[in-house]
N, C-alpha and C positions, 0 to 999 in steps of 0.2 A: 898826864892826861891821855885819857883814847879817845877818838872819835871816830866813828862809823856811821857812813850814808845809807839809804833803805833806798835812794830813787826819789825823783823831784826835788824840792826842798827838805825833805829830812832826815835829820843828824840824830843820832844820841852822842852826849858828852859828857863823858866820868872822870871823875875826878875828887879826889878825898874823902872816897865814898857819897859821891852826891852824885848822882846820874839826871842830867837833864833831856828830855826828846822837845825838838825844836817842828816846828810841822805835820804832825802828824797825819796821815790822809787816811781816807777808806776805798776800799772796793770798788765802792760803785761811782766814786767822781774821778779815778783815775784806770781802773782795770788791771789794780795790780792788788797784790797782798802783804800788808803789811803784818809780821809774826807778833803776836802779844808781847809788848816789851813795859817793864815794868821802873816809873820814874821819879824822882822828888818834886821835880819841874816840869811841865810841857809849857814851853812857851808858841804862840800861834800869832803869826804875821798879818794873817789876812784871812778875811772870811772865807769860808768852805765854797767851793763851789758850786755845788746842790743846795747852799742854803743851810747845811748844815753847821751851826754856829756852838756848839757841842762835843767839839775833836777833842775835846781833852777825856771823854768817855772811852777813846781805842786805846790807851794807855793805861795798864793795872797800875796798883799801888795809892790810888789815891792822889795824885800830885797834885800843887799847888798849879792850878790855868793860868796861865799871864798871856792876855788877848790886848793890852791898851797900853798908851804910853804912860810913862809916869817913873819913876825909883822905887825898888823893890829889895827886901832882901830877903830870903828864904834860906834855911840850912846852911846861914853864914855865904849864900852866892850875893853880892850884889850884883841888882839888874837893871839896866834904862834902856826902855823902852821909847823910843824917838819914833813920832810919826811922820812918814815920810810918804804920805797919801799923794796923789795923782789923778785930775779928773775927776775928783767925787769917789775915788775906790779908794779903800783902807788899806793902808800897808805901814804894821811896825818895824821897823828893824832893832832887833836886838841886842845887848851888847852886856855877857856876865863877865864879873870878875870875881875870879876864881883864888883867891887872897893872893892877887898881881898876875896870875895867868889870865890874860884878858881875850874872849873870842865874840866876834861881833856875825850875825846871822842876818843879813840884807832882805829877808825875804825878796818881794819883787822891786823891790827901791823904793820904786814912782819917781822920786825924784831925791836928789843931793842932799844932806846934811850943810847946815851951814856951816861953816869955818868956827865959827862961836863953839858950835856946838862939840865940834871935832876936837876944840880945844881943851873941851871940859873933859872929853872922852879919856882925855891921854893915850897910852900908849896903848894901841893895839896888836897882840901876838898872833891872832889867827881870824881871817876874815870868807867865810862862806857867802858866799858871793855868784849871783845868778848869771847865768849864761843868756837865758830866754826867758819869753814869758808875755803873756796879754801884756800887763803892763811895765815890764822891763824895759829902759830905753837900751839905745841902740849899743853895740860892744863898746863902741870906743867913749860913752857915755859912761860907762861901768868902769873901762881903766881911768878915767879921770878920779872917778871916785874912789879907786884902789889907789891912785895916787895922793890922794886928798890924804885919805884913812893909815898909807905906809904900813900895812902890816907888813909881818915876818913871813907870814907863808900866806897864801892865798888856796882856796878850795873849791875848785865850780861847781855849780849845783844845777839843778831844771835844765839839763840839755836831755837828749837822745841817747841812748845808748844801747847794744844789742842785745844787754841781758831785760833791757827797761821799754819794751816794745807796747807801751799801753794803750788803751781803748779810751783814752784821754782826747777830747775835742783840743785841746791845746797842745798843740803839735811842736813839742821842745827843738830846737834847734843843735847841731853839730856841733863838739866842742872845739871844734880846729880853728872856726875863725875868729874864737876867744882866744884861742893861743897867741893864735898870729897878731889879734891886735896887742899883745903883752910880751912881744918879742920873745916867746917861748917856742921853742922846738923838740925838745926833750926830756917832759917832767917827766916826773918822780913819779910811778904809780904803785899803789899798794892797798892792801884790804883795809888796814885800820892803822889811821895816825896816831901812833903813841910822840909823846914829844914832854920836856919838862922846859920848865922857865930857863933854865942857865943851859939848856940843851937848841936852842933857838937859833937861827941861823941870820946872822949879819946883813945880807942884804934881801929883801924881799925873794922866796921862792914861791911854786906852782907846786901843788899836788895833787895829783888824779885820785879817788878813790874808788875802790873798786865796791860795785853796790852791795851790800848784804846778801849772803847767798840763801837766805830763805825768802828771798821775796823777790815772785815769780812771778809773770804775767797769767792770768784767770782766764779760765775757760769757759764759756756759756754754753 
């Protein structure tokens, strides 16, 4: 499998020739640019910020929108969709399996998975997992729930960073004091996580990725 981050919440993830984009944003709710990338899947966590409820139109190809919770299977991915709302705001968090490569996409949380549900999850390989956010709780709310979930690698997503400077009212937060609440001091950083099931590492690690590099901050 590859995965590679654009900035904020979105991921594309290939694998067996099946490419999914998880979040897909535009222009003008965030101030950055997202390159036409083309999917089988776009799954979307949370309504657009401008209202736009239609994100799955910046992705070519046609793919299959998965906005709600429910079980899904597309191109042989199975997918569940767990609503994990907060306060009246919508938030899915996602979780495909990739025939046993399992990667789970938090959007903004809102709030915990039950144990029940965790248990139905089984095992999870790779978990995208928010830094910041309107409605993200606090860090050490999120490693609870990285503890809950045990994945193998972890990937933070919605922080700050200097290539990711946007015109976004929501102002991502640092990813240092995620680290620090996860007793990380030295991940792993790199453009694109390639990684295979029997390739997975034993105890839960961190991986930085480094944003896509055609997706710039916009000029007015």
């Amino acid at each position: 499998m590859d995965i590679d981050w654009y900035g904020h919440s979105c991921f594309r993830l290939r694998e067996r020739g099946v490419t999914v984009v998880c979040d897909p944003f535009s222009k003008e709710s965030t101030g950055l640019a997202l390159p036409r990338i083309r999917a089988d899947i776009v799954t979307i966590s949370r309504a657009s910020p401008d209202g736009d409820d239609n994100m799955g139109k910046l992705v070519a190809g046609e793919p299959k929108v998965l906005q709600g919770p429910g079980d899904y299977e597309v191109r042989q991915v199975l997918v569940t969709g767990l609503p994990t709302s907060h306060n009246g705001t919508r938030n899915v968090a996602f979780f495909l399996d990739f025939a046993g490569l399992t990667v789970g996409h938090l959007g903004e949380l809102g709030q915990a998975p039950s144990q029940r549900l965790v248990e139905e999850l089984g095992d999870i390989d790779v978990l995208l997992a928010p830094v910041s956010g309107p409605q993200t709780p606090d860090v050490s709310r999120i490693a609870e729930v990285i503890s809950l979930l045990d994945p193998r690698i972890v990937v933070p997503m919605h922080y700050v960073h200097e290539a990711l400077q946007s015109e976004s009212a929501e102002s991502p937060e640092p990813v240092a004091r995620f680290l620090t609440e996860l007793g990380i001091s030295d991940p792993e950083v790199t453009d694109t996580l390639k990684l295979t099931k029997h390739g997975l590492p034993e105890e839960t690690q961190v991986v930085l990725l480094r944003p896509n590099a055609s997706v710039r901050p916009t000029s007015r």
